[in-house]
C-alpha positions, 0 to 999 in steps of 0.5 A: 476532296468530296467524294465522287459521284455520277453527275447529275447535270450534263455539259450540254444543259449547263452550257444552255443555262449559261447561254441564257444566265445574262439575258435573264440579269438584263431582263429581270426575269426568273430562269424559267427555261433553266428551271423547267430543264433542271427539273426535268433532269430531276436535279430536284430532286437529287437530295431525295432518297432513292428508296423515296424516288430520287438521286440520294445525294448527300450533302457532300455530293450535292455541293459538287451538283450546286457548285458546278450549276453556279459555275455556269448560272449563279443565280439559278443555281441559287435559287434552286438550292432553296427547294434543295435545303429543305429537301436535304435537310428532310432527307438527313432527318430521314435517314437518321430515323425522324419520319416527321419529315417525311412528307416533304420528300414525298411532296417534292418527289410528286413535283412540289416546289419548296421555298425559303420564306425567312427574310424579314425586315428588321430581322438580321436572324432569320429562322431564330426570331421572326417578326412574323406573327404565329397564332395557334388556332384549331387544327393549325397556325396563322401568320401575319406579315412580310416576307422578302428575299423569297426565291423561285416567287414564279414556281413555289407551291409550299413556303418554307417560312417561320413566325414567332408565337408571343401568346405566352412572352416568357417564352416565345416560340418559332413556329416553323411551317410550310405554306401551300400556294393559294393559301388564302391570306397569302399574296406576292408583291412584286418587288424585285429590282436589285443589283444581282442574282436577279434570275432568282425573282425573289418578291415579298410575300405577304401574310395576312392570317394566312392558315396553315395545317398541322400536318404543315407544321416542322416544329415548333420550338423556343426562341432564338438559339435554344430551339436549335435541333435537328431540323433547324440546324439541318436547313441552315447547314443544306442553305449556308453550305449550298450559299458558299458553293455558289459564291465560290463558283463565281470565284472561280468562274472570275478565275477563268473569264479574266485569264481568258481575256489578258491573254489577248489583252495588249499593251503600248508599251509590251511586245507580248500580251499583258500576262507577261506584265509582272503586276498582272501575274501578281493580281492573278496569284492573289485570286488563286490563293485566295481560292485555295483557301476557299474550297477546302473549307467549304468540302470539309464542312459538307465532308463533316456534316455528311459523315455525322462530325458534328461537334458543338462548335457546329455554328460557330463552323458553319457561319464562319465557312459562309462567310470566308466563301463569300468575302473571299469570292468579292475580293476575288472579282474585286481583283479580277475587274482591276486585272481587267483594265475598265473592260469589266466595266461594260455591261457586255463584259461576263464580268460585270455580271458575276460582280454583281451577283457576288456582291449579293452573298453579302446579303444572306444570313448570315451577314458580316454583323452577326458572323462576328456576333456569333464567333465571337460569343462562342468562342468566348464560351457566351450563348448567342442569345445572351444579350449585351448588358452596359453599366 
C-alpha cells in the first residue's frame, strides 16, 4: 500500500469540484472554478520541495492527491497533473542533486503554470521525436509547428514542449524547452470539441519561429530512445503514473454510482432490487476484480520510482502499468453501463459522463500500438529505436 500522508485536498473542495465537473463537460468550458481553488489550496504546488516552498510530495503520495481529485473530477484532476509532472519530475532531479531544474520549482512556486506541449499530429512518440522543428539561433531555439492536446490552454504561462533539431540529420536532436506565454510566434487555435476530459481545454498551439531562451532550455539530447535521461524519463513516469491514477479513479468511481443505482434499480419479474439478480452479482464481481488488479500495480510503480528501484526494465514497466490502468478502467465502465440497464445512456446519468472520459485514456501516450511495440522489443532484448527491416 503507499504510505500515508496528510491530504492535500479537503471533503469540502472535492465535493464543489464534483458539483461543477458535468456542467463544465456540458458546456465545454475549462474548470476554472476548480482551478483557482486548487491553487489556492496550494495542490500546485504539492511536488514542490518544502525547503523551496511547497508540500514535498513524493510521487508515491502525490498519486494518492491526483487519484483522489479524479475520484471526483477527472478531467481536472488531469489537467492539472500536466503542471504537476513537470514539477515533480524537477523536483526528483532536485533532490538527486541536478539544480538544472531548479528553476521550474521556483517559478511554480511564484505561481506560473507549467503545460505539456507534446502532442503532435503524425507523431505517435511524443517527447522522443517531434515534428516540431527546433533551429539553434543566438542566445536560444526557435520552434516552428503545431501542437495539440495542450492542456490548461486558459491559464499556462510556461509551455513544456519539445522540437527536433535536424541541422545535422546523422544525428537529430530533442530539444526539450519551456515556452513563456506571449512569446511572439506563439498563437492558440481553439480546437476543443471531443467526446471527453473536455474541462481540460486542450487547444493546438501553434509555433511560428517562436524563440525561446537558454535559460528555458531542460536538454537537448539525441533522438528517440537513446536521449532518455533523467529528466526525460522523470516527466514520463510523474505524467504516465499521474494518467493511470486518473483512469483508475474513474473505475473506481463507476464502482460506486452503478451499485448505488441497482440498489433501487426494480424489475417485473423480482420481488427484491436487481442486486439480488445473479447476473448482476456476476457483472458486479468482473468490475471488482478488475480493479484489484488495477491499483496495485499503479502503487508499486509510484512505490518503486520513489524509493529509487528503478531497473532497466524501467520502460518497459512503465508503459505497461499506463496501459493496464486505462484498458482495465474502459472495461470497468463498459460493465457497469450493460449493469445499468440503458439508464447510462442519459446524458443526466454520472455514467455516461465517466464513459466518456475513460474513453480518453485511450488516447495518451502511450497508446495501444506503441505499448506492445515497446514491450515487445524489450523483452526480446531489441531497442525501440531499432526500425523493422523485411526481406
Amino acid at each position: 500500500m503507499p504510505v500515508a500522508t496528510k491530504p492535500v485536498l479537503t471533503d469540502a473542495l472535492l465535493e464543489r469540484c464534483r458539483e461543477r465537473a458535468p456542467l463544465y463537460d456540458r458546456e465545454n468550458r475549462f474548470c476554472q472554478e476548480d482551478f483557482d481553488e486548487l491553487k489556492a489550496a496550494r495542490y500546485l504546488l504539492m511536488a514542490v520541495p518544502k525547503e523551496l516552498g511547497g508540500a514535498g510530495l513524493t510521487l508515491e503520495e502525490a498519486s494518492l492527491e491526483t487519484r483522489r481529485l479524479a475520484l471526483y473530477a477527472p478531467a481536472t484532476a488531469l489537467c492539472i497533473n500536466m503542471h504537476n509532472y513537470w514539477v515533480g519530475d524537477a523536483a526528483d532531479l532536485w533532490r538527486s542533486g541536478d539544480k538544472s531544474c531548479e528553476w521550474i520549482l521556483k517559478e511554480a512556486a511564484a505561481g506560473e503554470v507549467f503545460a505539456a506541449g507534446h502532442g503532435e499530429h503524425g507523431n505517435d512518440i511524443p517527447g522522443l521525436l517531434s515534428t516540431t522543428k527546433a533551429e539553434r539561433v543566438d542566445g536560444g531555439w526557435r520552434f516552428t509547428g503545431r501542437k495539440s492536446f495542450g492542456s490548461l490552454t486558459p491559464v499556462w504561462t510556461r509551455l513544456g514542449m519539445h522540437g527536433m533539431d535536424t541541422s545535422d540529420p546523422a544525428a537529430p536532436k530533442i530539444v526539450h524547452a519551456f515556452l513563456p506565454r506571449g512569446t511572439k510566434g506563439c498563437t492558440i487555435k481553439e480546437t476543443w470539441d471531443v467526446l471527453g476530459m473536455r474541462a481540460t481545454r486542450s487547444d493546438d498551439t501553434i509555433l511560428e519561429g517562436a524563440f525561446v531562451p537558454d535559460k528555458y532550455v531542460a536538454r537537448v539530447v539525441p533522438a528517440g530512445v537513446a536521449g532518455v535521461d533523467a529528466f526525460i524519463l522523470g516527466f514520463f513516469t510523474w505524467g504516465l503514473t499521474g494518467f493511470a491514477n486518473v483512469y483508475y479513479a474513474i473505475g473506481m468511481r463507476t464502482r460506486e454510482v452503478i451499485v448505488e443505482q441497482l440498489k433501487t434499480k426494480t424489475a417485473i419479474a423480482l420481488t427484491r432490487p436487481m442486486t439480488y439478480h445473479p447476473e448482476i452479482q456476476h457483472g458486479i464481481a468482473e468490475i471488482s476484480l478488475e480493479l484489484e488488479s488495477i491499483g496495485p500495480h499503479v502503487d508499486a510503480i509510484a512505490r518503486d520510482w520513489s524509493r529509487g528501484a528503478v531497473g532497466p526494465d524501467w520502460f518497459l514497466r512503465l508503459v505497461a502499468m499506463k496501459y493496464h490502468a486505462v484498458e482495465g478502467a474502459f472495461r470497468v465502465v463498459d460493465r457497469a453501463l450493460d449493469l445499468s440497464g440503458g439508464f447510462g445512456m442519459f446524458k443526466k446519468s454520472e455514467l455516461e459522463r465517466l464513459f466518456r472520459d475513460c474513453r480518453a485514456g485511450r488516447f495518451h501516450p502511450a497508446n495501444s500500438a506503441l505499448v506492445h511495440e515497446i514491450v515487445g522489443k524489450l523483452t526480446l532484448g531489441i531497442s525501440p529505436d531499432e526500425q523493422p527491416r523485411w526481406g
